[in-house]
VOGU-3710 file (C-alpha; in Angstrom, 3 decimals, decimal comma):
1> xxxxxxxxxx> 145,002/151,643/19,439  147,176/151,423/22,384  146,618/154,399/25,309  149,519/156,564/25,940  150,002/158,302/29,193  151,814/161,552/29,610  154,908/160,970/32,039  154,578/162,099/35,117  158,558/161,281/36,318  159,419/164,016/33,704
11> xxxxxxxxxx> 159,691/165,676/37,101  162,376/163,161/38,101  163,938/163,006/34,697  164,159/166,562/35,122  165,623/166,744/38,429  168,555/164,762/37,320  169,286/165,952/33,844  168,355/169,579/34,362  165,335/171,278/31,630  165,246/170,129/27,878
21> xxxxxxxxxx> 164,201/173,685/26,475  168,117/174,307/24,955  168,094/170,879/22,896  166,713/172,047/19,029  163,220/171,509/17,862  163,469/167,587/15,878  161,091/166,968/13,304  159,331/163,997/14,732  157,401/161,528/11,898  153,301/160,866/11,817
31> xxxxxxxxxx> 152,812/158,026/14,383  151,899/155,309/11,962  148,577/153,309/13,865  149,019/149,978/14,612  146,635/147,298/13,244  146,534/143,591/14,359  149,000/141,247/12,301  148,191/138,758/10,162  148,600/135,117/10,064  152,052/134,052/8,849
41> xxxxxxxxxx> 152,818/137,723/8,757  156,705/138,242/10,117  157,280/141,618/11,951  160,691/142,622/13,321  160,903/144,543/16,563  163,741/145,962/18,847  163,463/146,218/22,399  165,934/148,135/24,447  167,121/148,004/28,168  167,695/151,274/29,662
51> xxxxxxxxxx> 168,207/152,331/33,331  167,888/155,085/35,044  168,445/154,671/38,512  167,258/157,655/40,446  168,005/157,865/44,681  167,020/159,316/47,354  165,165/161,497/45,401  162,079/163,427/47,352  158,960/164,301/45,448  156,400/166,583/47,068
61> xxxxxxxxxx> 153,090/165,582/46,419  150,111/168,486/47,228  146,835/168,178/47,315  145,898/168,955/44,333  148,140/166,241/42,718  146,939/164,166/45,213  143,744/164,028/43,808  145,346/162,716/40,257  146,493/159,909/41,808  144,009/156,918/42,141
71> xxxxxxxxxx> 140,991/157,079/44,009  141,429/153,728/44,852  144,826/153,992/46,693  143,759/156,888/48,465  140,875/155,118/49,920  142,768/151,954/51,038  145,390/153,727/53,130  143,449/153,646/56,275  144,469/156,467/59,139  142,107/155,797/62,056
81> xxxxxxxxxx> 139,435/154,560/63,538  136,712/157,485/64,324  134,182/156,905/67,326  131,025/158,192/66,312  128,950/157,416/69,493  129,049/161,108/71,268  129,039/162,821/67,197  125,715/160,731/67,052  124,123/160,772/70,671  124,817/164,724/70,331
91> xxxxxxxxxx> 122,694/165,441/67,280  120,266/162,789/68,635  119,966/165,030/71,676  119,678/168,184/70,104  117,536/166,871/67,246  114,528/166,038/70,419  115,169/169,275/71,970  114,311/171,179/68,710  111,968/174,144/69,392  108,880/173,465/67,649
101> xxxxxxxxxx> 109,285/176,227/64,519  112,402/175,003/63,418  111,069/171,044/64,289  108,155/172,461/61,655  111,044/172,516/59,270  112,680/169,775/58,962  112,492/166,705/56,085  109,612/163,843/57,085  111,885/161,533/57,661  114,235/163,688/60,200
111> xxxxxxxxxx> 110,245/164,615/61,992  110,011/161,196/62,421  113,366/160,182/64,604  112,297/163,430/66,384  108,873/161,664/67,259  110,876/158,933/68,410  113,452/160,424/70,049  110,437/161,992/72,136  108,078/159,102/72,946  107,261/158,893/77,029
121> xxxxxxxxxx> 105,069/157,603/78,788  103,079/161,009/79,097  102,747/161,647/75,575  102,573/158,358/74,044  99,139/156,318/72,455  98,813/152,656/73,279  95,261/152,558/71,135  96,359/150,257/68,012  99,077/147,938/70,106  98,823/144,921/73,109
131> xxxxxxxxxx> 98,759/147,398/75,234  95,584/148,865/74,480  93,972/147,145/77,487  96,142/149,069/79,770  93,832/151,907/79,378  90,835/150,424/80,283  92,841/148,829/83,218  94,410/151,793/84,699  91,122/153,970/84,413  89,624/150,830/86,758
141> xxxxxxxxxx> 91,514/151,673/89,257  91,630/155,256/88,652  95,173/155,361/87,438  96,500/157,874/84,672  97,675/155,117/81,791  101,037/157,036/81,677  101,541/156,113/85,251  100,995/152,500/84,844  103,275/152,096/81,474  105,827/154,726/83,777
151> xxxxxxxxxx> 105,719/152,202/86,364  106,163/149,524/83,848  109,768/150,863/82,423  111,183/152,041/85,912  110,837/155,495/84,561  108,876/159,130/85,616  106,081/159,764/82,835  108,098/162,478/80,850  111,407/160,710/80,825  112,248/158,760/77,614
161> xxxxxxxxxx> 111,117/155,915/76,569  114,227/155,452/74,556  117,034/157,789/75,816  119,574/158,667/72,495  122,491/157,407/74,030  120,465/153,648/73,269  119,302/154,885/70,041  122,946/156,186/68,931  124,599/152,787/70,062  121,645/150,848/68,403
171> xxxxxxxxxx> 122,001/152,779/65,013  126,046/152,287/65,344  126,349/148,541/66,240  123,435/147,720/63,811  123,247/150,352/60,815  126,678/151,078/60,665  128,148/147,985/61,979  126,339/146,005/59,514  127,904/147,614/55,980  130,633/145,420/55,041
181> xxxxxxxxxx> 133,100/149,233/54,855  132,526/149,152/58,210  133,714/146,087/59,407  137,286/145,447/57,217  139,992/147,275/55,658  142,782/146,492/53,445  146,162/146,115/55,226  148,813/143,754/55,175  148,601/140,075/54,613  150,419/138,643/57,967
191> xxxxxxxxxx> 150,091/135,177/60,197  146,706/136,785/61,619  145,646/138,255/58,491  146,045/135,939/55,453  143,365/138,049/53,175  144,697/141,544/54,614  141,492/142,543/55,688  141,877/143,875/59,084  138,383/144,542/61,483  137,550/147,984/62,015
201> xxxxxxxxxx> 136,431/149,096/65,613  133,300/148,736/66,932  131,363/151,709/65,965  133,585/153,546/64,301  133,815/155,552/60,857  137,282/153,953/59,269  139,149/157,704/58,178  141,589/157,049/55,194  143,701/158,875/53,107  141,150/159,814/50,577
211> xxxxxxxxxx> 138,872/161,467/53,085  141,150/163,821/53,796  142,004/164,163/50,356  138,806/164,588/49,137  136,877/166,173/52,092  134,521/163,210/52,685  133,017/163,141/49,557  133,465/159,544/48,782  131,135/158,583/51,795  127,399/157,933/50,235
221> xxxxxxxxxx> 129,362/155,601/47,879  131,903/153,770/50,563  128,870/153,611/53,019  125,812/153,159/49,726  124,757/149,835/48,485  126,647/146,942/48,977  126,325/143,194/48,793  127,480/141,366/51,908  128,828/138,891/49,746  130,473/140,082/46,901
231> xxxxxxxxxx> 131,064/136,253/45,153  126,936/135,442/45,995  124,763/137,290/43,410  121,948/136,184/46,010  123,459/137,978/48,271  121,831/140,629/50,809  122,621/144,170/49,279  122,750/146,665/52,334  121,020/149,465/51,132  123,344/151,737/52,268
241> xxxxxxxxxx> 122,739/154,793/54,957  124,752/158,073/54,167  123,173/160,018/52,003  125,261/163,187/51,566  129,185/164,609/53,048  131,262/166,844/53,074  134,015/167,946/54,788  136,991/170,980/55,172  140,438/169,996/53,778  143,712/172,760/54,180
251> xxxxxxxxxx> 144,962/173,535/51,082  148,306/173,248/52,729  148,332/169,515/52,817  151,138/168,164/51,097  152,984/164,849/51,273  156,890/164,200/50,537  158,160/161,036/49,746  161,681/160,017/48,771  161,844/157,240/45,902  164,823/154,983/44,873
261> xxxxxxxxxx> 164,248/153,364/41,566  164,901/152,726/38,110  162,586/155,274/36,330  162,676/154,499/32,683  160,154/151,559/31,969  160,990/148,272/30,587  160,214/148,040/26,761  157,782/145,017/25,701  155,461/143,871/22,842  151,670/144,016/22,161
271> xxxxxxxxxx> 151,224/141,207/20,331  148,286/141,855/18,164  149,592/144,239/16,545  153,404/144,260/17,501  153,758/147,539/19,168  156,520/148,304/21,242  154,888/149,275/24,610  156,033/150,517/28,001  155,345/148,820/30,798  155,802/150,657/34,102
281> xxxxxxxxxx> 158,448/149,226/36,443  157,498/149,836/39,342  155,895/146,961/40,530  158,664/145,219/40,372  160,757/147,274/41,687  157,977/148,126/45,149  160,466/146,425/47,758  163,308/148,709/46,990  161,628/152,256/46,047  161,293/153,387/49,931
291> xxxxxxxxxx> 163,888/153,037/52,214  161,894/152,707/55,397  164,904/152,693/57,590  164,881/156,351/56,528  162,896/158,053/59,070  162,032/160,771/56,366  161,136/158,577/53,441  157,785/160,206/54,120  156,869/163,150/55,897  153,823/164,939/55,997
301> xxxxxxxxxx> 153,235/169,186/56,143  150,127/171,229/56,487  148,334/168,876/57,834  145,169/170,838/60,185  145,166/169,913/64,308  141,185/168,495/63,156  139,550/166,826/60,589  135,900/168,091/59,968  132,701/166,260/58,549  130,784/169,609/58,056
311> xxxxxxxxxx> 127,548/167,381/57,225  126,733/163,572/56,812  123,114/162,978/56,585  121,801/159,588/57,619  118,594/157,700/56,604  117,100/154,157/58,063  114,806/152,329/55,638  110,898/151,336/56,754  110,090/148,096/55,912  106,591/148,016/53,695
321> xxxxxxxxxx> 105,040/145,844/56,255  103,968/146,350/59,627  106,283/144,278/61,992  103,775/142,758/65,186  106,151/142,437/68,214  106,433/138,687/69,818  103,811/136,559/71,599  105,835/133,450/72,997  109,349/132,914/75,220  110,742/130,892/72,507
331> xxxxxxxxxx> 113,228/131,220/70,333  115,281/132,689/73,610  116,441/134,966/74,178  114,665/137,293/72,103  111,255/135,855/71,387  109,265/135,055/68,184  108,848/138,556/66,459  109,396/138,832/62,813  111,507/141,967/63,251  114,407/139,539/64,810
341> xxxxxxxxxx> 114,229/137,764/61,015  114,605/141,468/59,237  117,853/142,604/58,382  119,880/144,791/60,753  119,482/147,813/58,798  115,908/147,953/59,071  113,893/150,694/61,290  111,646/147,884/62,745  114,428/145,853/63,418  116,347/148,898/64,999
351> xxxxxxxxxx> 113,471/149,868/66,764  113,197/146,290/68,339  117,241/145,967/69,459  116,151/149,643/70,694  113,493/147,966/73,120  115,590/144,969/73,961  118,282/147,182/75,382  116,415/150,017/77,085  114,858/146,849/78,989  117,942/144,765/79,372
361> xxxxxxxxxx> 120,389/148,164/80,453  117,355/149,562/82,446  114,332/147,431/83,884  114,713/145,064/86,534  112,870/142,446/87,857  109,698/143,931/89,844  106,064/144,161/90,236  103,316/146,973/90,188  100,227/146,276/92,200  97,023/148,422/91,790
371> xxxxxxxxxx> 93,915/148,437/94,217  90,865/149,097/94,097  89,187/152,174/96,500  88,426/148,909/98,845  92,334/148,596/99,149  91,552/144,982/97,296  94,264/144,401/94,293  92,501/144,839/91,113  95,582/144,188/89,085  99,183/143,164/88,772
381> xxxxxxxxxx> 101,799/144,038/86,402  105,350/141,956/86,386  108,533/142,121/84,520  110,797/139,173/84,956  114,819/138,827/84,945  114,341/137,833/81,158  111,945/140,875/80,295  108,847/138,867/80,325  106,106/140,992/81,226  102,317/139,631/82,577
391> xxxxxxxxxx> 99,822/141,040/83,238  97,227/139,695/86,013  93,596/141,080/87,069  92,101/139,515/90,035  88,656/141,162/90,404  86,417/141,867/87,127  87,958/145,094/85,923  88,902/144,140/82,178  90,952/141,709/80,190  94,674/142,361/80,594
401> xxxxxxxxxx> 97,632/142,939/77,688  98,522/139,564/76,570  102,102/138,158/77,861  105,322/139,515/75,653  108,772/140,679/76,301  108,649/144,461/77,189  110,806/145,093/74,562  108,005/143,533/71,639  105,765/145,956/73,934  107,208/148,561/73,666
411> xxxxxxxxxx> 108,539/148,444/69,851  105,281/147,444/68,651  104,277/151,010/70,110  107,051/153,336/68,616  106,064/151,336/65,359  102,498/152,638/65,480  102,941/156,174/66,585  105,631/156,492/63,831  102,331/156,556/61,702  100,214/158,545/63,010
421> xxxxxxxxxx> 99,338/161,131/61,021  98,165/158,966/57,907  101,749/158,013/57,193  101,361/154,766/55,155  103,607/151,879/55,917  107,001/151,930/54,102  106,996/155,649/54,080  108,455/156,235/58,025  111,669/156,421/56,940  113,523/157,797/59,130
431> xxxxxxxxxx> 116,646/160,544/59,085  119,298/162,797/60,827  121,799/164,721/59,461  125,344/165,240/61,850  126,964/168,660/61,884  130,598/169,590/62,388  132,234/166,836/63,478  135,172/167,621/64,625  137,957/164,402/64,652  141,219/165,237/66,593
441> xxxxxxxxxx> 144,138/164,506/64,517  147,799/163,881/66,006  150,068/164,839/63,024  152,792/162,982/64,830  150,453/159,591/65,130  149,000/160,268/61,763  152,302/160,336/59,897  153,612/157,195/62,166  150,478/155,485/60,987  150,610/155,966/57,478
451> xxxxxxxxxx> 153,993/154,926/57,754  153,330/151,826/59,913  150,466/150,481/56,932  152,895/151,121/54,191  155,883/149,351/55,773  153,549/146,534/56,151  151,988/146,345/53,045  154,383/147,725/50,571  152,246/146,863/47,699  149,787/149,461/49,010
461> xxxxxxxxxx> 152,320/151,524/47,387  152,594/150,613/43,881  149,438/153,274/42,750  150,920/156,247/44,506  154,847/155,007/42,897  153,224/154,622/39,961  151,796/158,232/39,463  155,421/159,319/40,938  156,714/157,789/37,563  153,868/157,291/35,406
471> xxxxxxxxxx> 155,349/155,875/32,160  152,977/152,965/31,105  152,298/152,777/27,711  150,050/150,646/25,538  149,178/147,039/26,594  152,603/144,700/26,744  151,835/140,659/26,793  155,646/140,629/27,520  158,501/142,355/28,333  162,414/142,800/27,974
481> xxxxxxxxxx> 164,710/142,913/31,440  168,129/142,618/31,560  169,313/142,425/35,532  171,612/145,197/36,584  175,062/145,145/35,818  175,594/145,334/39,526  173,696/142,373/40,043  174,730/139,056/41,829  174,437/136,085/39,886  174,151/135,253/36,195
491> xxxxxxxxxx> 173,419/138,419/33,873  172,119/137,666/30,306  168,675/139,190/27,967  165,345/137,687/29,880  162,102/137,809/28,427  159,345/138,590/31,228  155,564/137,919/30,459  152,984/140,121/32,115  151,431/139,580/35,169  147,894/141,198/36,762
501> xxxxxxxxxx> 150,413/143,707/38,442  151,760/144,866/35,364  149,184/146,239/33,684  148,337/150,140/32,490  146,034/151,639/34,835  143,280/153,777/34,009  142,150/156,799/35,988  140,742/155,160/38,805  144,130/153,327/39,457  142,441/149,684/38,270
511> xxxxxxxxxx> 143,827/147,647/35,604  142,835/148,957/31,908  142,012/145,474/31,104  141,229/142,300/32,610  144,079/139,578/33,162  143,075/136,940/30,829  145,784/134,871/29,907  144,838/131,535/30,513  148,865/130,356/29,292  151,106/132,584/30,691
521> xxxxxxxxxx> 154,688/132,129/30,098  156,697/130,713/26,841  156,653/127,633/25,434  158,741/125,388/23,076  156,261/124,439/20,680  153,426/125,578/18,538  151,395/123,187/20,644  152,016/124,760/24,568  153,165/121,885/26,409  156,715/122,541/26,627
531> xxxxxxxxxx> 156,837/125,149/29,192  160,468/126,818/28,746  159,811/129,443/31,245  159,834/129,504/35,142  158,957/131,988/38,018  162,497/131,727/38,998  164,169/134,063/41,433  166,339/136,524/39,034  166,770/140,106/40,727  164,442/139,052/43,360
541> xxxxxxxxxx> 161,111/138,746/40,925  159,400/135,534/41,794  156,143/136,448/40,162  156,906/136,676/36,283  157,019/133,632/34,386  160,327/134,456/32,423  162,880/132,815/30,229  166,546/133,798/29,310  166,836/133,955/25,926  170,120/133,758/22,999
551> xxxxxxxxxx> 169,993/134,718/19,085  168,913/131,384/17,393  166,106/131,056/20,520  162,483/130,209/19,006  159,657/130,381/21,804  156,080/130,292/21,298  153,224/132,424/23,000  149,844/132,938/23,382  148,362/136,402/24,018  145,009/137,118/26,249
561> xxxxxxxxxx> 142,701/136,740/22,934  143,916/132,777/22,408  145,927/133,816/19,305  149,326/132,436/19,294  153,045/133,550/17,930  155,848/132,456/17,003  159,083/134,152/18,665  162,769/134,143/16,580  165,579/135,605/18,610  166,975/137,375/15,952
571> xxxxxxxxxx> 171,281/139,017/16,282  171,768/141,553/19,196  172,079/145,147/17,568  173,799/146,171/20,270  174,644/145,223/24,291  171,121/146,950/25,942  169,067/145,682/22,563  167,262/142,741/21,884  165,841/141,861/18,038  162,894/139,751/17,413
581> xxxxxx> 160,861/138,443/14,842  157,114/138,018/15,641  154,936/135,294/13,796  151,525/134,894/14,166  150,459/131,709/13,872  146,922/130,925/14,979
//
């Protein structure tokens, strides 16, 4: 049975006409439910052509009718690009400098960045990695270990191993950077962007419409699971890495638009079961409803000077396996360690890039020599301009660290002390949660910005139009539209069939059925293979396959289940009404 919608543009109906409590109570008859027609079965139905042309007509749209309108076309109107290295180097920082009670408190997972976040030279155990032998070596020589692997990194014994500033970028460029919502938005289609999907900066949080709408709620599912290729169902799925949000929204917020448009619907047929449906006009009208040489078509009030994220926790997935850092030079420039085949999201492939940076943005080239009480050199240790670390022992003191990158050095020990404590592999997962975050907003810049996407992509604002004058009803295969009396050119009854754009919406603001004609348009015989219609330019529609249409006309259809009809253009009843008679016929 077809859906009806109640009609939002009452409020514009209203508006112009003035309140309908003064007309008398009409008895209105039992809806009679429609059932599908039958085969050779002739029904007769009337379709009118009304218009109401409303202009210039501002609706105020608050929050909370806001948040009827689609979730969808919330989220795709993009504001700005958020920065989220400081937000994230600052929790980072304070999450190490935890006094130990309240460290005592926290989730596994968020004790196990904070071991991280901590590692030095001073407090760190090499037993279990390739650099085990540096113990024995630097005891030869009577050399604390935490000296020699100090010494090693260009660093004093209790500075970091990994400072947070390298852990923040790493998690950003990799973790973050790596979810598809991350790296495009929807925005117009233009020369550069032919698929409208626009690149998002560099280690950024993309803030749209619907975050401040809905106070960052919709982040674990924009930033959850996703496949990296949508059309590949073997595919990487990122796992996803926000686990909870929210955020403060004023109450105040309200948006005002100002709509030109026809707002009665154009009147169309269901053909299995020959109901006269509604199908909203809006789409067709998108080019003309704003006037964006109007610099008020849209204005914005109550908007706060800030945006905040009150809390977005964070979590990075342990692989199951232990990950052994590199032995060999080749592949350059990173070496052969299976973490460089894991995917980006990965804590021992975070932990790796981690390494490969703190050596890259802080070791040089050097060596460390130590001697023996005879002042003879017992040892050597060298890092090269590639990261390439030997180890050398010239008198019998021990067997030196086999040759690696630094970086698989030192990765291969964060891995093991992450698990110390009897934590089985797979279970270091590790977490932080960010706290007030406080994103600057420029009302000014925010308003030109929403305005700037919308002028671009127009079509952007079909769901948000479409709530404005929400009069869809049931599930038309085709339509009536007769062009404006005003109009240039050749006036005359068309018949319109659907397209994708045309059809209901459900809640969500997504199509209430799939688009599965696979004959669109009208056609001369029972057969389809005279095509009668075109997607000719009439009113500036290029996009409906339509036909114009005299009593005595018989056109044939087919509807999105394959069944077919039979269309007799029957005697106008009057100038805005067109009669047909419906046939099923397969």
């Amino acid at each position: 049975m077809p859906t009806r919608r109640r009609l939002l543009a009452t409020s514009v109906v209203t508006a112009l006409l003035g309140p309908v409590g003064c007309i008398d109570d009409i008895a209105v008859p039992a809806a009679e439910v429609p059932t599908e027609t039958a085969i050779g079965e002739p029904k007769r139905v009337v379709l009118r052509s009304l218009r109401l042309e409303v202009e210039n007509f501002e609706q105020a749209v608050n929050l909370e009718q806001m948040r009827k309108l689609p979730r969808k076309v919330l989220d795709d109107l993009w504001l700005l690009d958020y920065d989220l290295t400081e937000s994230v180097t600052v929790v980072l920082d304070e999450l190490r400098a935890l006094p130990p009670e309240e460290a005592d408190a926290l989730a596994p997972a968020a004790k196990n960045l904070r071991r991280l976040l901590n590692m030095n030279p001073d407090n760190v155990d090499l037993e279990g990695t390739k650099l085990e032998e540096l113990i024995a070596l630097s005891a030869s020589v009577g050399v604390p270990p935490a000296r020699a692997l100090a010494a090693l990194m260009q660093i004093g014994v209790t500075d970091d191993a990994i400072p947070p500033k390298v852990v923040s970028e790493t998690f950003l460029d990799e973790l973050l950077g790596s979810h598809p919502a991350a790296q495009t938005r929807k925005g117009a289609v233009d020369a550069d962007h032919p698929d409208g999907l626009w690149p998002i900066a560099a280690r950024s949080l993309p803030i749209t419409l619907g975050d401040i709408v809905y106070a960052f709620e919709s982040l674990p599912d924009r930033f959850g699971p996703a496949s990296l290729d949508p059309d590949d169902p073997n595919a990487l799925v990122h796992p996803g890495f926000v686990l909870a949000a929210s955020g403060i929204t004023e109450d105040a917020f309200t948006m005002y638009v100002r709509v030109n448009l026809n707002a009665l619907p154009y009147k169309g047929v269901d053909l299995t079961t020959s109901y006269v449906a509604s199908v909203n006009s809006t789409a067709s009208q998108i080019h003309e409803v704003f006037d964006f040489s109007d610099p008020d078509w849209i204005r914005v009030e109550g908007l706060s000077k800030d945006l905040t994220i009150s809390e977005m926790t964070v979590r990075v997935l342990e692989d199951d396996a232990f990950v052994p850092g590199g032995d060999a030079r080749e592949p350059l420039p990173t070496g052969n360690s299976p973490a460089w085949d894991l995917p980006p999201w990965l804590f021992e492939r975070l932990i790796a890039e981690m390494a490969r940076r703190r050596t890259a943005e802080g070791i040089g080239p050097h060596c460390d020599e130590y001697k023996l009480g005879t002042n003879v050199v017992a040892f050597e240790a060298c890092v090269d301009a590639t990261g390439w670390t030997e180890m050398t022992t010239f008198t019998d003191v021990g067997n030196p660290p086999p040759p690696a990158y630094l970086w698989d050095l030192l990765s291969e020990v964060a891995q093991v002390r992450l698990h110390d404590g009897g934590l089985a592999e797979g279970d270091a997962d590790v977490e932080f949660t960010l706290t007030d975050i406080v994103i600057p907003l420029d009302q000014d810049a925010i308003v030109k910005q929403i305005k700037a996407n919308l002028e671009r992509n127009p079509a952007a604002l079909i769901g948000i139009t479409e709530q404005l004058n929400d009069n869809a009803d049931g599930d038309a295969d085709f339509y009536y539209f007769k062009p404006a009396p005003t109009a240039g050119g050749e006036g005359g009854d068309y018949l319109f069939f659907v397209t994708e754009a045309d059809l209901r919406k459900d809640a969500d603001g997504l199509p209430a059925r799939p688009y599965e004609y696979e004959r669109p348009g009208f056609f001369a015989d029972p057969e389809l293979t005279d095509k009668r219609s075109s997607k000719a330019d009439i009113e500036g529609d290029t996009t409906h396959e339509k036909v114009r249409v005299a009593p005595g006309d018989v056109l044939y259809v087919e509807d999105d289940d394959r069944r077919r009809y039979r269309i007799t253009v029957l005697d106008k009843p009057s100038a805005n009404n067109l009669a047909l008679e419906l046939t099923r016929t397969r």
